[in-house]
C-alpha positions as CSV (number, residue, x, y, z in Angstrom):
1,X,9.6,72.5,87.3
2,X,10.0,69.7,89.6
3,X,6.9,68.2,88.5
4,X,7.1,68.5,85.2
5,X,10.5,66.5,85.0
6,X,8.9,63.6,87.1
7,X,6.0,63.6,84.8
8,X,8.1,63.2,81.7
9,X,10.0,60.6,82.9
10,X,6.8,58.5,84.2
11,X,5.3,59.2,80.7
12,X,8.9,58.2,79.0
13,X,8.7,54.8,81.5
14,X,5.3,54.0,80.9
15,X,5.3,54.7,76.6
16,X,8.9,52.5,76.8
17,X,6.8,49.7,78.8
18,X,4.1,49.7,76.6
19,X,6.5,49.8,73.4
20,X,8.5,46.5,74.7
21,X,5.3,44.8,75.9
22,X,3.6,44.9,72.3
23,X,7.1,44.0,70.9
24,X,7.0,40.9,73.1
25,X,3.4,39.8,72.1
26,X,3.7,40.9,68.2
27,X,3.9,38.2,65.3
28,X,5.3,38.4,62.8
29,X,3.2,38.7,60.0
30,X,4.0,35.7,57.5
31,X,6.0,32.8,58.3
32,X,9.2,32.7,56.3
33,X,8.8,31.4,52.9
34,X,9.9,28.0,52.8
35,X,12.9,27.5,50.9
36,X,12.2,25.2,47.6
37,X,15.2,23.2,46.4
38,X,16.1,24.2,42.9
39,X,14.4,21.5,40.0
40,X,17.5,19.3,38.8
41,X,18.2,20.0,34.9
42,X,16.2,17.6,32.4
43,X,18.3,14.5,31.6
44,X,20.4,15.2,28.0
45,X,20.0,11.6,27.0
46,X,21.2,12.0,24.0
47,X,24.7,13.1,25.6
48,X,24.2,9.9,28.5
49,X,23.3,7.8,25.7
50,X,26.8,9.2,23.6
51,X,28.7,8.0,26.8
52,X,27.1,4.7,27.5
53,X,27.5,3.7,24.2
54,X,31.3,4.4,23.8
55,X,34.3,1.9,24.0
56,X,37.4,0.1,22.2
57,X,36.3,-1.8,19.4
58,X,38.7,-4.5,17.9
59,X,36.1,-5.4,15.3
60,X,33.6,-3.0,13.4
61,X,31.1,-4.4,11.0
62,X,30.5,-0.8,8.2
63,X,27.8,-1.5,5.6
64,X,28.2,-0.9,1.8
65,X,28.0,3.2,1.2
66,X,24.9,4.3,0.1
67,X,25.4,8.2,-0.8
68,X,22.0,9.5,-1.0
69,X,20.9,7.4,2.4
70,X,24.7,9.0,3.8
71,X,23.7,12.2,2.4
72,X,20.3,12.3,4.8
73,X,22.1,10.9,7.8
74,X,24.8,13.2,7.8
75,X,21.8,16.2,7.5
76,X,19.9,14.4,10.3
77,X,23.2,14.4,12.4
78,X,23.2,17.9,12.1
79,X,19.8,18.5,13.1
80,X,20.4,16.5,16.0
81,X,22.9,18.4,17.1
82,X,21.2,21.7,16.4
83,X,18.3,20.1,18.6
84,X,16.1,20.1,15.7
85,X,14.5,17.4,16.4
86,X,11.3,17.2,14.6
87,X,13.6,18.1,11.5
88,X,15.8,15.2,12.0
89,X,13.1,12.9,12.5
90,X,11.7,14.1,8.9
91,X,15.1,13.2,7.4
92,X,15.1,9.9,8.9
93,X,11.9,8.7,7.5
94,X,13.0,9.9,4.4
95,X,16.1,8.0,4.8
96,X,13.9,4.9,6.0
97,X,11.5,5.4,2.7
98,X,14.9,4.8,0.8
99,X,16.6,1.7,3.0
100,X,12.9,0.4,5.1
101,X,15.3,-1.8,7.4
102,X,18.5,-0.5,8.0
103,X,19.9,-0.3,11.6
104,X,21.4,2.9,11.4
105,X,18.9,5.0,10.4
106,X,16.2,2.7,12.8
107,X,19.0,3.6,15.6
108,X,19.2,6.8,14.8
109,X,15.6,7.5,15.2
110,X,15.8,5.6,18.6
111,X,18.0,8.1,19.2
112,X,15.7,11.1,18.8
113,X,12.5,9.5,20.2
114,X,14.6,9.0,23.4
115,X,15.4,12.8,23.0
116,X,11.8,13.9,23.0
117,X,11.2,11.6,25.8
118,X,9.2,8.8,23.6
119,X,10.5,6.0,25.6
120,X,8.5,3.0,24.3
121,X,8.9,4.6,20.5
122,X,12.8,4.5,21.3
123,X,12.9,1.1,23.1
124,X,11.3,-0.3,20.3
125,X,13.2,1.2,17.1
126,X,16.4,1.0,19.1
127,X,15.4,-3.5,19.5
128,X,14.5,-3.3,15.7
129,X,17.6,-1.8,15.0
130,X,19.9,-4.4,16.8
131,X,18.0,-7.7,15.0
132,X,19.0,-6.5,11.5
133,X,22.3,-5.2,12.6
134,X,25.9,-6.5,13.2
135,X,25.0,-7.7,17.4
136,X,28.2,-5.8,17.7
137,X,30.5,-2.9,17.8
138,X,29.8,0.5,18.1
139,X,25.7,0.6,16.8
140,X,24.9,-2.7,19.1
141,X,26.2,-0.4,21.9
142,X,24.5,2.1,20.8
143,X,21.4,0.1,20.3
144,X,21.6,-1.4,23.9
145,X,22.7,1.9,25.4
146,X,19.2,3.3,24.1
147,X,17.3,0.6,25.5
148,X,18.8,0.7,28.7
149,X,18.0,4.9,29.2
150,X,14.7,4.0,27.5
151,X,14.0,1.5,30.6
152,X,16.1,3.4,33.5
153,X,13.6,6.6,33.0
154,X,10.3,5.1,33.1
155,X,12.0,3.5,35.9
156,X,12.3,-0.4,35.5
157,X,15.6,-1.1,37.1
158,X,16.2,-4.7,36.5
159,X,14.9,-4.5,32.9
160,X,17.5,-1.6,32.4
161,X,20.8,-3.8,34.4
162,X,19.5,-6.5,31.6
163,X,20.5,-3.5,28.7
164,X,23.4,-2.9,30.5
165,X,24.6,-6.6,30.3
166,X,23.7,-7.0,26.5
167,X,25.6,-3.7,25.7
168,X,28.7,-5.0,27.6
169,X,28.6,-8.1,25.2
170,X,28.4,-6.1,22.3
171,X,32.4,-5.4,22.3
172,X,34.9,-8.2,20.7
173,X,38.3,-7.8,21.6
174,X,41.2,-7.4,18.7
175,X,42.7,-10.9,17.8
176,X,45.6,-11.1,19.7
177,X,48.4,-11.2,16.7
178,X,52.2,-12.2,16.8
């Protein structure tokens, strides 16, 4: 019995040796997965553009009302916010066929190009836009704010500071009165 007892403790020794040697030399079989940082959200520059362009205003230049060409903008507005934005862009060039010129309706479809990412389309209604508007208030903020996002995200940073100042200059204080 003697012998049996030695044997299955040498066989015990040797199958626990053998175990921790090929635990020592094994691999593991895949490196861990490397860890990807999550993708930052898509810019809402619609809502950047919203906060850019706001501030006091001691002056405001309003056109004459023109219901029909209110009646599209208000419909486009909605869109907009619905984030229709192929739908709002069809109500602005219907708006534009009515009133070919008019600075709100050219900023407000600077507004959606920026939306859908069409940078130079937005740069370029949102610069037609402030030469037949009122160079200040509320839409030249708007206008400027437009142009600076359109220029920030294709990435010219001086070109986009230069927005920045024009928008800036676009608010006039309230006459101080007595």
């Amino acid at each position: 019995m003697q012998v049996t007892t030695s044997s299955t403790r040498l066989a015990w020794a040797l199958w626990l040796g053998c175990t921790l040697l090929m635990l020592g030399c094994a691999r593991p079989s895949q490196e861990p997965a490397a860890v990807k940082a999550p993708e930052p959200p898509p810019r809402d520059l619609l809502a950047e553009m919203a906060v850019l362009a706001s501030g006091p205003d001691g002056i405001e230049v309003q056109p004459l009302p023109d219901p029909e060409l209110e009646d599209l903008l208000a419909a486009a507005e909605q869109a907009i916010v619905r984030r229709e934005l192929e739908q709002a862009d069809r109500l602005l060039e219907q708006a534009l066929s009515l009133r070919p010129e008019h600075p709100e309706v050219l900023q407000r479809r600077a507004e959606v190009a920026l939306a859908k990412h069409a940078l130079d389309q937005a740069e370029t209604l949102a610069i037609a836009s402030w030469e037949r508007g009122p160079k200040l208030g509320p839409l030249c903020r708007r206008n400027w704010a437009a142009i600076r996002l359109a220029r920030e995200v294709r990435g010219s940073v001086q070109a986009a500071e230069v927005a920045r100042q024009q928008g800036v200059q676009c608010t006039i204080a309230a006459p101080v009165r007595m």
